[in-house]
C-alpha positions in Angstrom: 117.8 115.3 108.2 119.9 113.8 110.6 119.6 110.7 113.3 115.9 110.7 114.6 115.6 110.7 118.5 111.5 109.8 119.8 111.3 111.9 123.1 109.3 108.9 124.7 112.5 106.6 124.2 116.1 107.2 124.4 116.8 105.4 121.3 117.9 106.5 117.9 117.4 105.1 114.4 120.4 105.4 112.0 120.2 107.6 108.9 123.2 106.2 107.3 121.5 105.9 103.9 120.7 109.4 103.7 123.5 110.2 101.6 124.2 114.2 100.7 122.2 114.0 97.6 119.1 112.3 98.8 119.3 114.7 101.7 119.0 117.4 99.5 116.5 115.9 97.5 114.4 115.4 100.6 114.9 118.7 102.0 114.3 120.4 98.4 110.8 118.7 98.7 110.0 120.6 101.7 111.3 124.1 101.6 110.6 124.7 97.6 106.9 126.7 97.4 106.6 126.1 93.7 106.4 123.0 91.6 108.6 120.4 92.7 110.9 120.1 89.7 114.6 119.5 89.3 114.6 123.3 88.0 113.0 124.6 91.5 114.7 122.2 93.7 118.2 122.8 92.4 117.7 126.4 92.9 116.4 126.2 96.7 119.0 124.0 97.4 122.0 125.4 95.5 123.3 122.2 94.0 123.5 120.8 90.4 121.3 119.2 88.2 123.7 116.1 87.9 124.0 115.7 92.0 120.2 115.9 92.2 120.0 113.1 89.6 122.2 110.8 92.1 119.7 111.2 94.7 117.0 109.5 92.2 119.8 106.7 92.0 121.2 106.5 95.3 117.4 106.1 96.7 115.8 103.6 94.7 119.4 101.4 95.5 118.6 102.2 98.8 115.1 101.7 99.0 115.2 98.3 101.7 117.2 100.6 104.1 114.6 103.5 103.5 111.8 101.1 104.3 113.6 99.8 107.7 114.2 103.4 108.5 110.3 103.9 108.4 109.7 100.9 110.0 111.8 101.3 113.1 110.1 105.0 113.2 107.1 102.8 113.7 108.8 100.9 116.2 109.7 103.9 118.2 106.4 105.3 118.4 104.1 102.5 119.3 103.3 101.6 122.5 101.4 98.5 124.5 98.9 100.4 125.1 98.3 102.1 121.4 100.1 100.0 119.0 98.5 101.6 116.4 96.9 100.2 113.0 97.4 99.6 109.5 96.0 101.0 106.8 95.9 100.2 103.3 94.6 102.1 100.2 95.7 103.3 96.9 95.8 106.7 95.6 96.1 108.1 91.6 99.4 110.3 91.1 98.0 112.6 88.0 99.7 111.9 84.8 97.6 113.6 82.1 100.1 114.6 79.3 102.9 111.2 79.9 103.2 108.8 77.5 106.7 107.2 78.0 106.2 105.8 81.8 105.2 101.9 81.2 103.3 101.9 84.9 101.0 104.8 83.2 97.1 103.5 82.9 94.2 104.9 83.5 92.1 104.3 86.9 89.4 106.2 88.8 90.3 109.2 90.9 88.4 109.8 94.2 89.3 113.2 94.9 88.6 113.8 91.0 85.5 111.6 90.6 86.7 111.0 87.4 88.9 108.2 85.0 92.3 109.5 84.5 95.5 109.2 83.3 98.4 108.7 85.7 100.1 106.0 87.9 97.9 103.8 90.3 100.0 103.1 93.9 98.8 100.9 96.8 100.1 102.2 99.9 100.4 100.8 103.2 100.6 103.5 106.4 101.1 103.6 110.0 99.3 106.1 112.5 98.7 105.7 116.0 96.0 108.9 116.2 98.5 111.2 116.8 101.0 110.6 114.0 101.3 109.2 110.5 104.1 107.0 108.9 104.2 105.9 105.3 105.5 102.5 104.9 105.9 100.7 102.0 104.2 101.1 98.5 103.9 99.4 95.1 102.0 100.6 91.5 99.3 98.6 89.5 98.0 98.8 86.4 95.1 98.1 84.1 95.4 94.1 82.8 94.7 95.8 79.0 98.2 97.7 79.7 100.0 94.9 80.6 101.1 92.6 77.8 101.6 89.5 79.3 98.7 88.5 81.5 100.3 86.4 83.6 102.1 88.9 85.7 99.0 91.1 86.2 98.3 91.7 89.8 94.6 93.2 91.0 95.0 95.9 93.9 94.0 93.2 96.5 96.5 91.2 95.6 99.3 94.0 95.9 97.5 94.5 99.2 97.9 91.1 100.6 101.5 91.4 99.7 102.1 94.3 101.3 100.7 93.2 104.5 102.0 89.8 104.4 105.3 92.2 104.2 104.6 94.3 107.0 102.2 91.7 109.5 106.0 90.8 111.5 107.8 93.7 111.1 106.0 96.0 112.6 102.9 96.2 116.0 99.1 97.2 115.2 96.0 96.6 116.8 94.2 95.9 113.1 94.0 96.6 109.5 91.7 99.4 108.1 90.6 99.1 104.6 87.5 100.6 102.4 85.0 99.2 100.3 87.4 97.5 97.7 88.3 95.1 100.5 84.9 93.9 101.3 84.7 90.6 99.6 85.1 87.1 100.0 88.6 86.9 98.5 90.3 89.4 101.0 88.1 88.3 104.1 89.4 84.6 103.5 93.0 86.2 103.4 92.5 87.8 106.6 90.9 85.5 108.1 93.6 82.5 107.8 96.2 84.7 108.7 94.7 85.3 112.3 94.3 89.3 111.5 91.9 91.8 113.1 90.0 94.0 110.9 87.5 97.1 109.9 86.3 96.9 106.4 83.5 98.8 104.6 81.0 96.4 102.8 79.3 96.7 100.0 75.6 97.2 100.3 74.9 94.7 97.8 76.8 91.3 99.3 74.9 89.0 100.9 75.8 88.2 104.3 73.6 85.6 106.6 72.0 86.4 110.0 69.9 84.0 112.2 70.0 82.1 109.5 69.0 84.1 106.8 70.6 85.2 103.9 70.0 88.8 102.5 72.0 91.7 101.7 72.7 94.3 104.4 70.7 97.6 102.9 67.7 94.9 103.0 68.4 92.8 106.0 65.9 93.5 108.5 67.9 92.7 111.6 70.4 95.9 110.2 67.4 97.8 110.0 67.7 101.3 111.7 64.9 102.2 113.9 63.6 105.7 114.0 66.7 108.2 115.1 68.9 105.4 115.7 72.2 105.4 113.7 74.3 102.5 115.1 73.3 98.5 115.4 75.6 96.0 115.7 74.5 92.4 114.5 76.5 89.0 114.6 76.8 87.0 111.4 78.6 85.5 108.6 80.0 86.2 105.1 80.8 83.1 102.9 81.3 80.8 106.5 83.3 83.6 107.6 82.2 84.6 111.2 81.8 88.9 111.0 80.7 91.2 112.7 78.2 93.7 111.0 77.6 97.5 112.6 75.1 99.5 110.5 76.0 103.5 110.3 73.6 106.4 109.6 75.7 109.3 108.8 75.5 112.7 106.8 75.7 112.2 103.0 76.3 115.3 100.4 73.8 117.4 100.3 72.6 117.2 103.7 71.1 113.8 102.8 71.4 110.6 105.1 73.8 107.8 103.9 73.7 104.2 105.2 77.0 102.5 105.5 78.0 98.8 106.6 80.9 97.9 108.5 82.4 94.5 108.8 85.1 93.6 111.5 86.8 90.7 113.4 87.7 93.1 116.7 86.1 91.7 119.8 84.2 93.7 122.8 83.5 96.7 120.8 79.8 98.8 121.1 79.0 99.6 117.6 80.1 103.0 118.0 83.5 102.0 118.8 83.2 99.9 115.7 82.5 103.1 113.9 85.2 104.7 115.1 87.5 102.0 115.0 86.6 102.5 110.7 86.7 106.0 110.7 90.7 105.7 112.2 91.5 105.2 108.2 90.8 108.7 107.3 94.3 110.2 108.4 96.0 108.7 105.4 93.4 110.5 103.0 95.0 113.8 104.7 98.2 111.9 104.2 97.7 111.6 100.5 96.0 115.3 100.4 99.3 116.8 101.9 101.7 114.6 99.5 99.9 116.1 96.7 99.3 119.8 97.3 102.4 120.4 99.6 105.1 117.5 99.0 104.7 117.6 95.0 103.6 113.8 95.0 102.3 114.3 91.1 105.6 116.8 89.9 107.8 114.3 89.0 108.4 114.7 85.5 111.0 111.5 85.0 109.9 109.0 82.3 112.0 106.1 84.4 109.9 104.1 86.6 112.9 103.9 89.2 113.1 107.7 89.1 109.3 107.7 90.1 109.9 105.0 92.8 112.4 106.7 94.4 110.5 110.2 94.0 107.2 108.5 96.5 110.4 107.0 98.7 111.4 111.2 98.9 108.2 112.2 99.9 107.8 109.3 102.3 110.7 110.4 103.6 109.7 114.0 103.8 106.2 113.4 105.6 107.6 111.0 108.0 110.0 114.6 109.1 107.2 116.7 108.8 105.3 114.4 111.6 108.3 113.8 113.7 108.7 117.9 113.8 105.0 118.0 114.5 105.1 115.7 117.6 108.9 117.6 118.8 107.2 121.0 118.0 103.7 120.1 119.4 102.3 121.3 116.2 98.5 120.5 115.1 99.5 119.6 111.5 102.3 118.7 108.7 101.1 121.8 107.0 101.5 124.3 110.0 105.0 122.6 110.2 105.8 123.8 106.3 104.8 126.9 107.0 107.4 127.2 110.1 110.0 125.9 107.6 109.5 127.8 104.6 108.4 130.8 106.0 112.2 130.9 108.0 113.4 130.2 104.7 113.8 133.2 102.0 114.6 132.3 98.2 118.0 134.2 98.9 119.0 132.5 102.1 120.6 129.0 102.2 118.0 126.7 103.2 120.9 124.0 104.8 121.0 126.8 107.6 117.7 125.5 108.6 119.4 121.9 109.9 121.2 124.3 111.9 117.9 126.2 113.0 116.4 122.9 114.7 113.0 122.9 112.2 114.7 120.0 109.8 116.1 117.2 112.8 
């Protein structure tokens, strides 16, 4: 990984933080085909053991300069007209047989649909449409695992504090959230701080419109009629002045699903509201590539920093992979791995591929 150049503007970003360790760390986490280990990545990369370890060190010391890096990535590619958005949402990193790591608890899995064991991270992303930037991150867990209550911290509130982190450091049109976000709580938060949002509500909140209060699965004015499958209704949610779109869309099975969308964004039809939602989803592929091709869930380390600075690695590592896929005109971070590891043999050193133009 060297200094990153965006072709839209001649302006670079210094990697001075990258030192030769985390380099290799970063670079073991793309061209290794097996399980992310220190075992596999030492051997694709030909170092040792203890200069790997540095890496985990050198990287978590490093983290605020690792952050800025991604930051001013974010800078590079937005422009006045797409600045882009913000999306929060957590993810589960699969933990089933640790026992040592004090952020372990246990917490529902989406992709799973199932309680698990592992570590619980709220993540804050960048993407524009065309490109994806992890940001900044932190873990919770369960207030039963945590032995003094008082510094127990729910998911929203890591959220607001993540945003309240990012709100001046970086351009976006919004903030996209899910269905944890919908209540009165985070609205409120939103709302004071002057932000624009697209949240999923809960069917079962009541909201108030012309004057009457009633939740929006039995509101009649959010009533769909016959085929339709968008209305958009003006209203409020505890005072707060919202914007309600109602969305029929295909559900499992082939069955029809109702959802409700709540957002702040002015001069939108209520298809553009749904789409203006549905611009969340690329950090579900995000997390989907992080754990299948990145090894977000190999990390075997008992030592929280160790695990901090492994997610900092694979931020890293995505952010490449998306800056190769705009260079490269590529449709995807996967078709960009395949480039890279398939030009990389087990018996050929992988630093040739710096040299190769796939790692920049």
């Amino acid at each position: 990984m060297c200094t990153l150049q965006c072709e839209q503007k001649s302006k670079k970003i210094s990697t001075n933080f990258l030192t030769q360790s985390i380099k290799n760390y970063v670079l073991g986490l793309l061209i290794c085909r097996s399980k992310k280990n220190f075992t596999n990545i030492t051997s694709m990369v030909k170092t040792s053991y203890y200069f790997l370890n540095i890496g985990f060190d050198e990287l978590f010391a490093r983290r605020k300069e690792a952050q800025n890096f991604l930051i001013n990535l974010v800078k590079m590619h937005a422009t006045e007209e797409n600045p882009g958005i913000l999306v929060i949402d957590a993810t589960q990193i699969k933990k089933l047989y640790g026992k040592k790591l004090k952020v372990l608890c246990y917490d529902h899995s989406g992709s799973m649909k199932a309680v698990l064991k592992g570590i619980s991270c709220v993540v804050a992303a960048w993407t524009n449409g065309k490109i994806v930037i992890p940001l900044i991150f932190d873990f919770w867990v369960r207030k039963k695992d945590i032995k003094d209550d008082r510094i127990y911290r729910k998911k929203t509130k890591i959220s607001r504090e993540l945003i309240l982190e990012l709100k001046d450091k970086i351009p976006f049109l919004y903030i996209a959230l899910d269905g944890d976000y919908g209540n009165e709580k985070f609205l409120t938060f939103l709302y004071k701080h002057n932000l624009k949002y697209s949240v999923r509500m809960p069917s079962n909140r009541k909201v108030v419109i012309d004057g009457i209060e009633e939740t929006p699965k039995k509101h009649l004015a959010l009533k769909l009629i016959r085929n339709k499958r968008y209305k958009k209704v003006e209203g409020f949610y505890k005072g707060i002045p919202i914007t309600i779109v109602t969305h029929k869309r295909k559900g499992k099975k082939r069955t029809k699903q109702v959802v409700f969308i709540v957002s702040n964004i002015q001069n939108l039809s209520a298809r553009e509201h749904v789409k203006a939602y549905a611009c969340r989803w690329p950090i579900e592929k995000m997390f989907r590539t992080m754990k299948q091709s990145l090894g977000l869930e190999d990390c075997q380390s008992v030592s929280t920093k160790k695990q901090r600075g492994h997610i900092l690695a694979i931020f890293l590592a995505f952010a490449e992979l998306e800056t190769i896929k705009i260079s490269k005109k590529k449709s995807s971070p996967e078709e960009v791995l395949k480039i890279i590891r398939f030009q990389n043999p087990f018996k050929t050193n992988p630093l040739t591929l710096l040299q190769k133009g796939f790692i920049m």
